[in-house]
Structure formats: C-alpha cells, structure tokens
VOBA-1610 file (N, C-alpha, C; in pm, whole numbers, padded with zeros to 5 digits, always signed):
BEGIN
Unk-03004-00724+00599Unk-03046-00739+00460Unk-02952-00661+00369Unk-02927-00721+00214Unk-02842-00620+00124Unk-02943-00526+00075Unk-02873-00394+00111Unk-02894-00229+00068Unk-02919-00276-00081Unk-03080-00281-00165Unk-03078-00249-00306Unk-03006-00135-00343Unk-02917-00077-00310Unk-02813+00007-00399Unk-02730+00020-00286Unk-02604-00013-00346Unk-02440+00025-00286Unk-02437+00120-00254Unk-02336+00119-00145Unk-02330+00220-00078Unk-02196+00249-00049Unk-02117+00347-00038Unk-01945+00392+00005Unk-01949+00471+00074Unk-01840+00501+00163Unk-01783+00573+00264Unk-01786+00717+00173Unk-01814+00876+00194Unk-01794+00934+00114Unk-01653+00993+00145Unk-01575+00968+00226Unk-01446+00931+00203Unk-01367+00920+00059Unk-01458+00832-00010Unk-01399+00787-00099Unk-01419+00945-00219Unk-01461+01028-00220Unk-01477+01157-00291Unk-01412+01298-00251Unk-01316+01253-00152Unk-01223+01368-00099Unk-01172+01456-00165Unk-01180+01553-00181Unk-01141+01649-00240Unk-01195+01661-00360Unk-01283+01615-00415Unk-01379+01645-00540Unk-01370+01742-00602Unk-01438+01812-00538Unk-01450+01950-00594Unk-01360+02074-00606Unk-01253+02046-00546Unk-01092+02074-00556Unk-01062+02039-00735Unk-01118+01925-00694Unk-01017+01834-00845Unk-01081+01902-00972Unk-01221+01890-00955Unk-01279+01954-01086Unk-01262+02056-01093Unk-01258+02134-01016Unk-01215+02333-01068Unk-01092+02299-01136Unk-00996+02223-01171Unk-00842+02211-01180Unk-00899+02230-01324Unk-01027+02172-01367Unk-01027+02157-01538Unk-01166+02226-01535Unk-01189+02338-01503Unk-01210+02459-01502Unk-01407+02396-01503Unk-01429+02354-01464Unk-01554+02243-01445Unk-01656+02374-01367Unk-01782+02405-01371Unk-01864+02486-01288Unk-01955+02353-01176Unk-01897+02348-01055Unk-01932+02276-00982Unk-02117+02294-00977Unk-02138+02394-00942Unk-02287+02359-00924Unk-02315+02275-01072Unk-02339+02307-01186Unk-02357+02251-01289Unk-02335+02105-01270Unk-02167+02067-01242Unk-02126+01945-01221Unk-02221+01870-01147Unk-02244+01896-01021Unk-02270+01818-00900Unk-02429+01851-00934Unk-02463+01961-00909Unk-02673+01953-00969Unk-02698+01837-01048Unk-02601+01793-01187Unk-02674+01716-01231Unk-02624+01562-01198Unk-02535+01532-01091Unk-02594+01443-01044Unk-02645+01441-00933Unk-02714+01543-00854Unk-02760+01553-00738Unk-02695+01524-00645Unk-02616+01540-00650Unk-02487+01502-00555Unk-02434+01628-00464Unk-02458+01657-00321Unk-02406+01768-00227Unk-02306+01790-00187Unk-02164+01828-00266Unk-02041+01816-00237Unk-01986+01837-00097Unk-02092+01899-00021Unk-02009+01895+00147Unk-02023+01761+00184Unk-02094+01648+00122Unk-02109+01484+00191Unk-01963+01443+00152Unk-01881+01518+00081Unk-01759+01432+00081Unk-01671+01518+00219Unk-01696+01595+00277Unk-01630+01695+00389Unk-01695+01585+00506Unk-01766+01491+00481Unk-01778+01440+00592Unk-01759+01300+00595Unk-01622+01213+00602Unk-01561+01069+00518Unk-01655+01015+00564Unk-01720+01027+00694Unk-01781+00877+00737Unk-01941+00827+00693Unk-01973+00951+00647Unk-02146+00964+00590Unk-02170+00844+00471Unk-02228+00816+00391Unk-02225+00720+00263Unk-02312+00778+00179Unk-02254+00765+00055Unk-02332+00818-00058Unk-02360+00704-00181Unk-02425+00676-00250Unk-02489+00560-00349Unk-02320+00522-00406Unk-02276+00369-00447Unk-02174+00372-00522Unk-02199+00403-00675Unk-02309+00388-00675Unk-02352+00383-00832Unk-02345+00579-00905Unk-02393+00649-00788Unk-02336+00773-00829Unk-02190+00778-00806Unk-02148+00745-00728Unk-01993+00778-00700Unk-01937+00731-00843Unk-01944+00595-00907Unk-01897+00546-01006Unk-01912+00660-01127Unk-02077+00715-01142Unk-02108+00807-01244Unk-02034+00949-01233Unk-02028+00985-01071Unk-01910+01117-01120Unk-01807+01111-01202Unk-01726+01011-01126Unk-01638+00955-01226Unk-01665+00980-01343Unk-01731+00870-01379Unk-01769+00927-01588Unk-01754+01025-01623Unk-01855+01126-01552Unk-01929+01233-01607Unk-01786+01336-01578Unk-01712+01325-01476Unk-01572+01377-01528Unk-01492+01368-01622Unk-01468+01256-01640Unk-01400+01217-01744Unk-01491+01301-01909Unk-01611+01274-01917Unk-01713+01312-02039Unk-01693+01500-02066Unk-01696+01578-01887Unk-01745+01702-01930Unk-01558+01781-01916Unk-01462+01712-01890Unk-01366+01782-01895Unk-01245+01738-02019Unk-01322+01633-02152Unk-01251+01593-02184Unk-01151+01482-02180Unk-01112+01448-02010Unk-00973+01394-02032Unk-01062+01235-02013Unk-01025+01106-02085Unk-01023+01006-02080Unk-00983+00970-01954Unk-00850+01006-01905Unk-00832+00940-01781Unk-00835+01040-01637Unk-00952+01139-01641Unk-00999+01178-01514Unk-00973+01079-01405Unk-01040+00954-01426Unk-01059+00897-01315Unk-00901+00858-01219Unk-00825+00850-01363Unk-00663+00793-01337Unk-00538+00920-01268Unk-00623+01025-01350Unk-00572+01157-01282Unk-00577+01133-01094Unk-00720+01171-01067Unk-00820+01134-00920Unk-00739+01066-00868Unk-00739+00946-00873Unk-00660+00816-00823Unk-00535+00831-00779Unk-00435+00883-00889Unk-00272+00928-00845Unk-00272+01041-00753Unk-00356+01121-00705Unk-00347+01231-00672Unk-00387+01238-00513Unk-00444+01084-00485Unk-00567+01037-00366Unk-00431+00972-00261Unk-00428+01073-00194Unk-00329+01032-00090Unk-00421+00938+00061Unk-00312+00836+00116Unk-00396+00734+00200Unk-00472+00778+00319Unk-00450+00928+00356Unk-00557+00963+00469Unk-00646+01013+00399Unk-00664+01068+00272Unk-00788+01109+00223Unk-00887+00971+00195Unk-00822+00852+00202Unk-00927+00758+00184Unk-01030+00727+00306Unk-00983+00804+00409Unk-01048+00793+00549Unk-01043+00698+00642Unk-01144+00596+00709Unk-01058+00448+00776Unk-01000+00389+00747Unk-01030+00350+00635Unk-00943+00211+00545Unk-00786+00288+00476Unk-00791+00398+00493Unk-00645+00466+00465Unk-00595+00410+00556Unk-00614+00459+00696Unk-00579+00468+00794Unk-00497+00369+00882Unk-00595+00241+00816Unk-00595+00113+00877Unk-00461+00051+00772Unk-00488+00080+00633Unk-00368+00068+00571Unk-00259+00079+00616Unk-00211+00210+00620Unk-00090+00270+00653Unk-00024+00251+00818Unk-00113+00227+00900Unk-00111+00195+01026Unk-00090-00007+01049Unk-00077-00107+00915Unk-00036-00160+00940Unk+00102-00195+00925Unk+00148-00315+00958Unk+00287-00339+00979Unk+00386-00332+00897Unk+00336-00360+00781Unk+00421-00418+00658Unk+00374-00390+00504Unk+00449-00347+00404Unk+00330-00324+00283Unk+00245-00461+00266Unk+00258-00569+00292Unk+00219-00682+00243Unk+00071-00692+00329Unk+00091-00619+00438Unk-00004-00655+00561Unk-00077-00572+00546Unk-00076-00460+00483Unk-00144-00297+00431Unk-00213-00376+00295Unk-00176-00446+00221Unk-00222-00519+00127Unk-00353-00568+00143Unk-00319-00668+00274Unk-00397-00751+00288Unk-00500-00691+00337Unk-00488-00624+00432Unk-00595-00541+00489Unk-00690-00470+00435Unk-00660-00377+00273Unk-00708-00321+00208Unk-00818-00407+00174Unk-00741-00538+00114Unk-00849-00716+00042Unk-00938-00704+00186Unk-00951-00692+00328Unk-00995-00784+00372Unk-01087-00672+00455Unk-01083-00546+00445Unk-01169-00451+00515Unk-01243-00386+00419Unk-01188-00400+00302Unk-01273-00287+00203Unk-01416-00311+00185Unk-01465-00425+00205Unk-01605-00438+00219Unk-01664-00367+00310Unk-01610-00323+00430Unk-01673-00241+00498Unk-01649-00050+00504Unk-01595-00052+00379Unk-01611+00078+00368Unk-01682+00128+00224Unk-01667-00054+00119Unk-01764-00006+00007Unk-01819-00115-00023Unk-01924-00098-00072Unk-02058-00239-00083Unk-02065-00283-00212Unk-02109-00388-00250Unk-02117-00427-00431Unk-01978-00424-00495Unk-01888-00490-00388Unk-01751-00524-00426Unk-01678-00610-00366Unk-01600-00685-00468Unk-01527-00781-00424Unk-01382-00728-00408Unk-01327-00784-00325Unk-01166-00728-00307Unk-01151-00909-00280Unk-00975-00912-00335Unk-00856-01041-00277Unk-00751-01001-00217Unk-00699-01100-00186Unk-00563-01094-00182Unk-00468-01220-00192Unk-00396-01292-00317Unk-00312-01387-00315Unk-00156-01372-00337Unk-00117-01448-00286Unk+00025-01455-00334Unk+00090-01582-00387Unk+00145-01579-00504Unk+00173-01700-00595Unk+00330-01679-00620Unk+00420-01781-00593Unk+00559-01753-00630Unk+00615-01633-00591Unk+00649-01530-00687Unk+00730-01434-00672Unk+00655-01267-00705Unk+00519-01316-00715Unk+00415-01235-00754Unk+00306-01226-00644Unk+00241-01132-00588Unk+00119-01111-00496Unk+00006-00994-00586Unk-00070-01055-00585Unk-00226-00966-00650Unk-00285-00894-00550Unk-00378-00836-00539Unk-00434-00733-00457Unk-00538-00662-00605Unk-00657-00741-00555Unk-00768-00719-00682Unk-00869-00668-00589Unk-00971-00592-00698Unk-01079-00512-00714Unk-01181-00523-00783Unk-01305-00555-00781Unk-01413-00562-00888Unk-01543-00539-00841Unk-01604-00434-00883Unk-01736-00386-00854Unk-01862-00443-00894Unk-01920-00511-00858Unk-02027-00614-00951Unk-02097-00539-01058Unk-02085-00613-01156Unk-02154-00544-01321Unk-02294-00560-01251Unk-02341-00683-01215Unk-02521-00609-01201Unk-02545-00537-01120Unk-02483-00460-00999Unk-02536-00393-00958Unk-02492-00211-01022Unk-02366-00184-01061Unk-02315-00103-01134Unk-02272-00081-01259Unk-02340-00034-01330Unk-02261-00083-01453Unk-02138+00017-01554Unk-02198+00142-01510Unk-02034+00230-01526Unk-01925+00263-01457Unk-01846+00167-01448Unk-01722+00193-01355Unk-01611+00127-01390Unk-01590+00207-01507Unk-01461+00153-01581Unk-01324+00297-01509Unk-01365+00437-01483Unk-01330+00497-01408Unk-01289+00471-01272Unk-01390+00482-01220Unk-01370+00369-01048Unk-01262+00305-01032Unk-01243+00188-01207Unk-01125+00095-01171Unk-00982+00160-01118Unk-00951+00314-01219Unk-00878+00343-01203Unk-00847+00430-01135Unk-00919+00475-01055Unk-00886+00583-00936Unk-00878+00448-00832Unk-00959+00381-00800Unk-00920+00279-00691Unk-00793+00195-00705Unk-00724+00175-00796Unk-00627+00120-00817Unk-00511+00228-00812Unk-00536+00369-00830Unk-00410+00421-00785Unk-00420+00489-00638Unk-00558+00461-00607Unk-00542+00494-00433Unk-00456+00360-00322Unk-00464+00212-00424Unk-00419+00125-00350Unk-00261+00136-00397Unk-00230+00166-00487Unk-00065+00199-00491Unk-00020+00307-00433Unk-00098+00446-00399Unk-00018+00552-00275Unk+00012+00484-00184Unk-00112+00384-00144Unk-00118+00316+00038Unk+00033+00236+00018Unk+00055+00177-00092Unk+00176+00054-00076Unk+00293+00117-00085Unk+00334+00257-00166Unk+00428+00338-00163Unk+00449+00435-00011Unk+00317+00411+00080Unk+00380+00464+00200Unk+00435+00381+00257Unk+00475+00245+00245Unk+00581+00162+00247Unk+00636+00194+00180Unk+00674+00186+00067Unk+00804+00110-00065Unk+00831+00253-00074Unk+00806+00367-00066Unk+00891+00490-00116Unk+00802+00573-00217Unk+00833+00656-00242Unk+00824+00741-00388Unk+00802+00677-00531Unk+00966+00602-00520Unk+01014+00549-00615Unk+00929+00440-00633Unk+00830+00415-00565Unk+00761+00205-00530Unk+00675+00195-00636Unk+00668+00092-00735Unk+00629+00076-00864Unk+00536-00042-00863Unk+00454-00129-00890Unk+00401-00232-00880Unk+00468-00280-01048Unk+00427-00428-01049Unk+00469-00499-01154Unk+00401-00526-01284Unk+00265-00519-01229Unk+00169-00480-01354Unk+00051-00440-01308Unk-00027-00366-01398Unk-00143-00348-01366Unk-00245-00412-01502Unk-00359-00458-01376Unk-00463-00599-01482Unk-00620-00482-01475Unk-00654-00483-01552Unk-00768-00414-01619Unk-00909-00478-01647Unk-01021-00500-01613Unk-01134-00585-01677Unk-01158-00491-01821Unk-01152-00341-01792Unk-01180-00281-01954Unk-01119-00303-02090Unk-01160-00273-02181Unk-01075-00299-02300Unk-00999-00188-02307Unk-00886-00208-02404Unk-00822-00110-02419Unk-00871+00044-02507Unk-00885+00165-02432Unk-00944+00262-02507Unk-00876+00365-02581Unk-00696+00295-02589Unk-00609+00385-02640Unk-00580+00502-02584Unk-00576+00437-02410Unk-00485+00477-02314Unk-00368+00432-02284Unk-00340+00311-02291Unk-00193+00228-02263Unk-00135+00327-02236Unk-00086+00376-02346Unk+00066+00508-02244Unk+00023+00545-02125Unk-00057+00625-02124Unk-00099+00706-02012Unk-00120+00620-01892Unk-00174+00536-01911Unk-00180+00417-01757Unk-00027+00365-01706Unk+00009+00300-01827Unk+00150+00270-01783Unk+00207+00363-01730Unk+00249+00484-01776Unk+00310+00580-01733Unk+00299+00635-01588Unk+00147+00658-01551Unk+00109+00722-01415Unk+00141+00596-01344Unk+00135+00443-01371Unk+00207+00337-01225Unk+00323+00334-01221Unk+00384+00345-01356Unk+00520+00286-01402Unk+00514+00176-01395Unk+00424+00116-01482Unk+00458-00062-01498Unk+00361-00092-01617Unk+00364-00229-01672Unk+00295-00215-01776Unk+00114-00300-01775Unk+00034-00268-01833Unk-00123-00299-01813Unk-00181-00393-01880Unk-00231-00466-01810Unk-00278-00574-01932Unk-00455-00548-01940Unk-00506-00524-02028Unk-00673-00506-02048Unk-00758-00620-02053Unk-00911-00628-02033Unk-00959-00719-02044Unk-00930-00876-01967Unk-00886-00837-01865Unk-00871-00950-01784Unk-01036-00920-01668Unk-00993-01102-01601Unk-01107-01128-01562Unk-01168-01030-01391Unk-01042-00939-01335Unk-01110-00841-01235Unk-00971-00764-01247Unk-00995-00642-01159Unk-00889-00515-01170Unk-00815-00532-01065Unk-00634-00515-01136Unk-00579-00572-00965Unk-00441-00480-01038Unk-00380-00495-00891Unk-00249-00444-00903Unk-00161-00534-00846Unk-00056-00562-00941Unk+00029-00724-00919Unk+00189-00656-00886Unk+00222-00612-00780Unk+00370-00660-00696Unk+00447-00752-00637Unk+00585-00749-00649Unk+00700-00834-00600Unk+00648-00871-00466Unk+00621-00980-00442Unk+00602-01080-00317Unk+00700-01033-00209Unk+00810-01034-00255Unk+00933-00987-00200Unk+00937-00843-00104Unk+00835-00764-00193Unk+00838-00613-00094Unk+00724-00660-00003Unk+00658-00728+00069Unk+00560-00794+00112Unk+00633-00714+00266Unk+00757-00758+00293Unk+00833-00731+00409Unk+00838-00555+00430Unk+00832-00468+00372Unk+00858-00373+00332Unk+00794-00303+00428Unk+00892-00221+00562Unk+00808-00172+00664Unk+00728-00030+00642Unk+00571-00064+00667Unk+00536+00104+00739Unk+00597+00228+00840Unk+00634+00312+00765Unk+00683+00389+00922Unk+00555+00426+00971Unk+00609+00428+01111Unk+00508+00491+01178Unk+00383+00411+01201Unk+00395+00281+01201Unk+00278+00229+01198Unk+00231+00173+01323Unk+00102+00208+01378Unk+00040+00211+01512Unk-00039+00134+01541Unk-00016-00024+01601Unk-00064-00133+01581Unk-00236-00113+01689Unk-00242-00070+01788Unk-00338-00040+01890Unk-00421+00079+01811Unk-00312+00161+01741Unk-00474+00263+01675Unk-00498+00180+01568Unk-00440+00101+01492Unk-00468+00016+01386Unk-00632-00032+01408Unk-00617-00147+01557Unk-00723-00189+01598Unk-00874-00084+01647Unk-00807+00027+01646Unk-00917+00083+01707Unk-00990+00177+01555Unk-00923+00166+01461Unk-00974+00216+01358Unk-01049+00099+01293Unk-01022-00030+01282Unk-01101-00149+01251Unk-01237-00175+01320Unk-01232-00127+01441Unk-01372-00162+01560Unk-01420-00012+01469Unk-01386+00067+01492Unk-01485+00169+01416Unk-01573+00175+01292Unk-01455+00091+01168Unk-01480+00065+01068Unk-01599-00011+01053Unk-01617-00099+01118Unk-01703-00250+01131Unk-01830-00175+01214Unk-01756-00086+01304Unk-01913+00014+01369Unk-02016+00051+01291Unk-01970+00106+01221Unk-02033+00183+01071Unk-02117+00065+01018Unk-02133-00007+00987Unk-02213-00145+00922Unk-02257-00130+00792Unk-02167-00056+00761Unk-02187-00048+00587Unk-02181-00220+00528Unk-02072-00319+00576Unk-02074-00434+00514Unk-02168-00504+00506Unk-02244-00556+00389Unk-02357-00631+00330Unk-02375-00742+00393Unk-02479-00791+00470Unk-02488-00923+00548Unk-02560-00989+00457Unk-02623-01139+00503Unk-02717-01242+00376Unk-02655-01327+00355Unk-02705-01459+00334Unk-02686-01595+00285Unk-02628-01593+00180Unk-02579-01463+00092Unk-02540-01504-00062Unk-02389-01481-00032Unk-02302-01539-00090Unk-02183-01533-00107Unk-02122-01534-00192Unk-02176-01558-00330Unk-02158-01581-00479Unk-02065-01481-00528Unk-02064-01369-00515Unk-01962-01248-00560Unk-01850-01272-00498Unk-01824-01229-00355Unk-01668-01306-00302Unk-01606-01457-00339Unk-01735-01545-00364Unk-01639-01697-00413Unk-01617-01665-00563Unk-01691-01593-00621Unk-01628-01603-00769Unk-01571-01498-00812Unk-01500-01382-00698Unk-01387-01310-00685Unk-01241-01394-00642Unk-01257-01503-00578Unk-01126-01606-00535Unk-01126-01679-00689Unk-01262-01752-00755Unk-01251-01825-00849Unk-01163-01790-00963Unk-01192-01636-00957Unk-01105-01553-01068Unk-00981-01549-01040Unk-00938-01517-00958Unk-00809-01541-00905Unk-00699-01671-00907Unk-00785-01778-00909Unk-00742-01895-00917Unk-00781-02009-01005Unk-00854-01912-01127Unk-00852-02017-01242Unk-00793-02099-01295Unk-00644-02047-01272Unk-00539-02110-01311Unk-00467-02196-01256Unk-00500-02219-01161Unk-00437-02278-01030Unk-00518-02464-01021Unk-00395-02557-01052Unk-00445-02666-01049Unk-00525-02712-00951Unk-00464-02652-00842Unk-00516-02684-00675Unk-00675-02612-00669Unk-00700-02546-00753Unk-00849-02499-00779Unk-00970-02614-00702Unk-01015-02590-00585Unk-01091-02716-00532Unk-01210-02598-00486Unk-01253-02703-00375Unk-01361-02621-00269Unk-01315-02664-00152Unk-01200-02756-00112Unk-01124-02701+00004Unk-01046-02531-00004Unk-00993-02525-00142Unk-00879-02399-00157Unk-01005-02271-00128Unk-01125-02273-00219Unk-01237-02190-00194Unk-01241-02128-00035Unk-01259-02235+00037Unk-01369-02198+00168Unk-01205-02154+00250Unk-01069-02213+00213Unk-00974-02156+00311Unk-00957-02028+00279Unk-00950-02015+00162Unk-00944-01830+00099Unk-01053-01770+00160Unk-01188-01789+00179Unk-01257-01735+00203Unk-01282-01765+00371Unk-01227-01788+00468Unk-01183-01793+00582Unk-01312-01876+00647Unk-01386-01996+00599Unk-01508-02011+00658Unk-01489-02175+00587Unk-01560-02211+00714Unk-01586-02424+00691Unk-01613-02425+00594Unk-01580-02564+00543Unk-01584-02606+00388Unk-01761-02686+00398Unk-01830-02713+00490Unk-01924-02732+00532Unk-02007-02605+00503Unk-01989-02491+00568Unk-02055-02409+00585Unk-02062-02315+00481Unk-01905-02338+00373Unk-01941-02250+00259Unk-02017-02293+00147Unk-02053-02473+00160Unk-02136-02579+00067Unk-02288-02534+00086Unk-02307-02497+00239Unk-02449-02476+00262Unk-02442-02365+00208Unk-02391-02220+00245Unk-02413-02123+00182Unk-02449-02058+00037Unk-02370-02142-00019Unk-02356-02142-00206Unk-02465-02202-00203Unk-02527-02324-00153Unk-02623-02366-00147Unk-02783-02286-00167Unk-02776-02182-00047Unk-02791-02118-00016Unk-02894-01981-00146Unk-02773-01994-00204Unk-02792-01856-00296Unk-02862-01949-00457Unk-02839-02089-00412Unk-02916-02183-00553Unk-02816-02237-00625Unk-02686-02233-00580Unk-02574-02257-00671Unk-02481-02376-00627Unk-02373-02346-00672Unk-02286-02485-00613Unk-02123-02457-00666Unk-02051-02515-00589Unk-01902-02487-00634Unk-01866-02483-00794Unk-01912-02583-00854Unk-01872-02647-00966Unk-01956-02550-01068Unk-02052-02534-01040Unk-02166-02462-01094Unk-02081-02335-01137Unk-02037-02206-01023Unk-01990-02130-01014Unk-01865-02134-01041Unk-01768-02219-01020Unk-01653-02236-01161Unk-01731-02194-01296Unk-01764-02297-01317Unk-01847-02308-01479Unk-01890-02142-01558Unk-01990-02097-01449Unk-02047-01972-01471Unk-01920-01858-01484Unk-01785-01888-01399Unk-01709-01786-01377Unk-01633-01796-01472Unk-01556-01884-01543Unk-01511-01976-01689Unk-01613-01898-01780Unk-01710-01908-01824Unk-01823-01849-01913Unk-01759-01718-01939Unk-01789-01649-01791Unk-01791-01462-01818Unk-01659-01461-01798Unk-01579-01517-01831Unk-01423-01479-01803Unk-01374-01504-01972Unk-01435-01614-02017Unk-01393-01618-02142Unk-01453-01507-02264Unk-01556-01487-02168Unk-01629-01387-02299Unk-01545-01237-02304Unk-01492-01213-02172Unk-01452-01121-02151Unk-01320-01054-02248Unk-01251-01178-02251Unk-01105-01263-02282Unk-01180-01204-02412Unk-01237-01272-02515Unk-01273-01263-02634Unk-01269-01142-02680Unk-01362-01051-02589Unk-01399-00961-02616Unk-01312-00798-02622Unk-01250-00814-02468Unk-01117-00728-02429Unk-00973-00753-02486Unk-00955-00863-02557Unk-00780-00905-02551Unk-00758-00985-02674Unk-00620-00947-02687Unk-00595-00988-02797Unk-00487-01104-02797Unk-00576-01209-02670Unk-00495-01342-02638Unk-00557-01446-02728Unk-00472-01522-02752Unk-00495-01621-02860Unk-00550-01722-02816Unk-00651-01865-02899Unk-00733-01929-02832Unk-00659-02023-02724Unk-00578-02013-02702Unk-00477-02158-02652Unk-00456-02090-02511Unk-00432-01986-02519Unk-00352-01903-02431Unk-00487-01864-02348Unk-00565-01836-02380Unk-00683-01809-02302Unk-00772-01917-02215Unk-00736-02073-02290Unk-00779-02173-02230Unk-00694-02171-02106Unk-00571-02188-02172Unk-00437-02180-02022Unk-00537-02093-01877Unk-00543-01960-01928Unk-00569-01880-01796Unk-00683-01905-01746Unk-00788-02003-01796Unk-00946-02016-01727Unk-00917-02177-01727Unk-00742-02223-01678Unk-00802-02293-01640Unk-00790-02512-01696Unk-00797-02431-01825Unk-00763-02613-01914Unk-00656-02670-01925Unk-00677-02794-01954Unk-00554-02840-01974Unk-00537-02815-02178Unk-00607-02851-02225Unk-00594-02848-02334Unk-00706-02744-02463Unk-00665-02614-02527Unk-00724-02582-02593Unk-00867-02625-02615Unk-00923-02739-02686Unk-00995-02834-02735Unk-01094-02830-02644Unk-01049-02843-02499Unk-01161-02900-02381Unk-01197-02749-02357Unk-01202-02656-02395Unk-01209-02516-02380Unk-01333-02466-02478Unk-01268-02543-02651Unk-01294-02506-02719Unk-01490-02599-02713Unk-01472-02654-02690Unk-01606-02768-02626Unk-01654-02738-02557Unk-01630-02656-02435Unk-01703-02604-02335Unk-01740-02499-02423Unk-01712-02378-02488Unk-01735-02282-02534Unk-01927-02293-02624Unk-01872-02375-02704Unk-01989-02425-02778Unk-02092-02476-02706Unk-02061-02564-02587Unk-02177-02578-02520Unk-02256-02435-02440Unk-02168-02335-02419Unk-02241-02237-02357Unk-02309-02142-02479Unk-02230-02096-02580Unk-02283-02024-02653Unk-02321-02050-02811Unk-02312-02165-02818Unk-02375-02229-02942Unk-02271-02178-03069Unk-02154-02175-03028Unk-02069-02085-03110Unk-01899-02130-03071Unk-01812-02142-03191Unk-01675-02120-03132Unk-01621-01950-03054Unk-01516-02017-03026Unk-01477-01909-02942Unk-01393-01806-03094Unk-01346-01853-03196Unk-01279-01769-03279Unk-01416-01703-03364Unk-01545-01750-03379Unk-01628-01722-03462Unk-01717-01572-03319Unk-01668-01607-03227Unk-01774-01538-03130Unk-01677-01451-03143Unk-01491-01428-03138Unk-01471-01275-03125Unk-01480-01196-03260Unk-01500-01272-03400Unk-01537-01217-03489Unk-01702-01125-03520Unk-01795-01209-03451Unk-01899-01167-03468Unk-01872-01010-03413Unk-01834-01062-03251Unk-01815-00931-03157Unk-01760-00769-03225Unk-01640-00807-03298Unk-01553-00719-03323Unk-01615-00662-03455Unk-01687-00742-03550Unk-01776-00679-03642Unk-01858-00547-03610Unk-01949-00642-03539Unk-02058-00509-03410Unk-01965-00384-03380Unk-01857-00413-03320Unk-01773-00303-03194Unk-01773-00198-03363Unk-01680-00245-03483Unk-01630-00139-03564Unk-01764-00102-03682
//
C-alpha cells in the first residue's frame, strides 16, 4: 500500500547539523521545532517524513536568512553522503549510466517523486519532481537535489564538469545569479519539472573506480529497504515522461509504456486503473504545465504552445479557454495583478 506520507532515506540529511552551525543556527531550537532528532541523519538507512525533510529546508533558508540555503546544502552534498543511491551512482560505468541510474533507483530511496531520464539530439535531461499534492514546500529540495545530482556526474566529468542548463518548476525569486553561478550554466524558471540538462556527448564519460559487482550488491540492498511505493496508480511517473515529452511529435502511448519499461497493454489497464486514460492525462498534464508557464515565465503565447506541445498557437489558445474559461494572456494578467 502507498505510505499516506513520504518517506526518504535519512541519508538524504547528512551532515545537517554541521551545515547549520556554519550560519550560527542553535540546533536544538532548529531541530525541536521541527521535531526532528538529528542523530536519524547519522543513520543513512533509517527514513524520516519527506514532507519534513522538504520543511527543514525552508525553515533554513527562513531562520538563517540566506534564500539559497537549500542551494548552498546541495553544492556542498558530496555522492557518498547521499548513501545507496550515491553509491550506486558513482559505482556505475559511465556518467550517462550514473544518470540513468539516479532516474531509475531514486524511487527507492525517496517516495512522492518522480525522477526521468531522456536523451534528445545533443542534449540528455535527468529530471526531478516531488508531487505538489503530497508536498507542498519544496522549492528548496529542488535545489539541493539538483546539486547533489551534479557532484554524482562531476565524479565523472571532473571538477571543472558543468551541465548545460538548469530547468526550475519555481518562479524566479531574484536568485538567477546565484544559481547560475553555483552550476555554472544558465537556469530557466517555471518550467514544467526540475532537471539538469547535459551534453549527450559526456554520456561516455568514465567513472573511476567504478565497481560493477558492488554496484549490484548496493541495488539488492537498496530495493531491500522497500521504501518504493507499490499500487495500481501510476499517474505521477506517466505524467513525469508526459512532461518530458510534450514536445515531442512521437508523443503516443506506445512512446509512454516504452519509457516507462512496461506493456502497452498493461500500462492501458493500469491508468485505467487509477480512473484515467492516456489522452486524459496528456490533457490534464498540458493544463498544469500551461498554468505553470503563465504563471512562472516570461515565455510568450506562441512559444509556450510550441513546448506543451501544438502545432499552432490558436489550437492552444482554444484549449486554454476550454479549461479555464479564460485566455491564456488575460489569465497571466489576472495572476500577476494578485502576485504584486
């Protein structure tokens, strides 16, 4: 059955309380008020709620001042402090294969999340997104998890190893410098999940040291643990691929069920399953992708149809109205009224 509240490896909080003394933070204070027992991070394999893990975050960021606590955390989160899934990272073959692995195990080290992994042309994604209904502050999260998955790819690529952009679901909070700066590459906000986009090309890019037999034996462990969410619903991972491939003409429910490694039969019943349907879940994922678009970015109406997907502005602009009784230029006005 799915755990009513997420759950993570506390792995994922290594060195915590290290980090907050740095900004002179009184840990009991800190951690009392979220009830949180800082020796559960001294022990990676235990699990602690994601929904608090997400709120430390915040509440760092809130009681020390810095906006980008979480981005600090993140650059600083070297790949054995992430615990198995470090492990399993760095222990595979290739950065590309450390990539993939991250997309394709992280469910079993954190729950109420979708991870990918595609590669398009001369570009490969490696995305992240924590489900809004089950969490809803973890705009932090994004960015400590996104610079724990660029240490793992720089223990391939070097020091020097840079990714090509980094994609954001938040709006921009008049951080830009500071993000760009800590990847070295530039950020785009308000997109439809959080990813970090590198050269296809370093895909080849060997691990040293990488130990294909402990690889496997850190995966049987990983999967031991049974943190990963079982159940008939599948709706969050297909409309984690959907996002990914909005854009993509080949957008079907053959491309669906091969991304998602399972019969095209069996992923019809499943969606089925949860009350929904391929087309359905396009539709729905188009909806919250455009609102998002509206709401986060300062992409123009044409350009936004492009990325969810249309062929033409117009057929965008028609769908829009049918969902929200509203154009899409009148809905980011309303929005942006409210925001200022």
């Amino acid at each position: 059955m799915q755990a009513q509240t997420p759950q993570v490896l506390a792995a994922a909080a290594t060195g915590i309380d290290g980090f907050i003394r740095r900004y002179r933070l009184c840990p009991d204070s800190f951690f009392g008020s979220l009830g949180f027992a800082p020796e559960t991070a001294a022990q990676p394999m235990s699990r602690m709620d994601l929904d608090l893990y997400c709120r430390m975050m915040e509440l760092g960021a809130e009681r020390s001042g810095d906006v980008n606590f979480g981005l600090a955390y993140g650059q600083a989160f070297t790949p054995e402090m992430l615990g198995l899934i470090g492990y399993i990272a760095i222990n595979s073959a290739s950065l590309g294969d450390a990539a993939q692995n991250l997309a394709a195990y992280f469910p079993w080290h954190q729950q109420g999340t979708a991870t990918g992994f595609r590669a398009q042309d001369d570009l490969s994604w490696i995305s992240y997104r924590v489900a809004p209904d089950r969490v809803r502050m973890r705009d932090q999260d994004a960015l400590v998890t996104l610079g724990m998955f660029r240490n793992v790819l720089r223990h391939a690529g070097g020091e020097e190893w840079a990714p090509e952009l980094i994609e954001l679901e938040q709006a921009d909070n008049g951080t830009r410098a500071e993000i760009e700066a800590a990847f070295g590459a530039p950020v785009r906000f308000g997109r439809p999940t959080n990813a970090l986009v590198f050269r296809s090309a370093d895909q080849g890019l060997a691990m040293p040291k990488a130990d294909g037999t402990l690889q496997q034996l850190l995966r049987c462990n990983l999967q031991a643990l049974s943190l990963r969410e079982t159940g008939p619903c599948v709706t969050e991972a297909a409309a984690e691929v959907i996002r990914l491939h909005l854009k993509d003409t080949t957008l079907d429910l053959d491309l669906l069920s091969d991304r998602m490694g399972m019969p095209r039969w069996t992923l019809q019943r499943r969606l089925q399953d949860c009350g929904t349907s391929f087309a359905r879940l396009v539709e729905e994922t188009r909806r919250e992708q455009a609102c998002r678009y509206l709401e986060g970015s300062g992409l123009s109406i044409s350009l936004i149809a492009e990325e969810l997907g249309y062929s033409e502005p117009s057929a965008f602009v028609r769908a829009f109205r049918r969902w929200e009784n509203t154009s899409p230029s009148q809905y980011r006005k309303a929005f942006n009224a409210l925001r200022h």
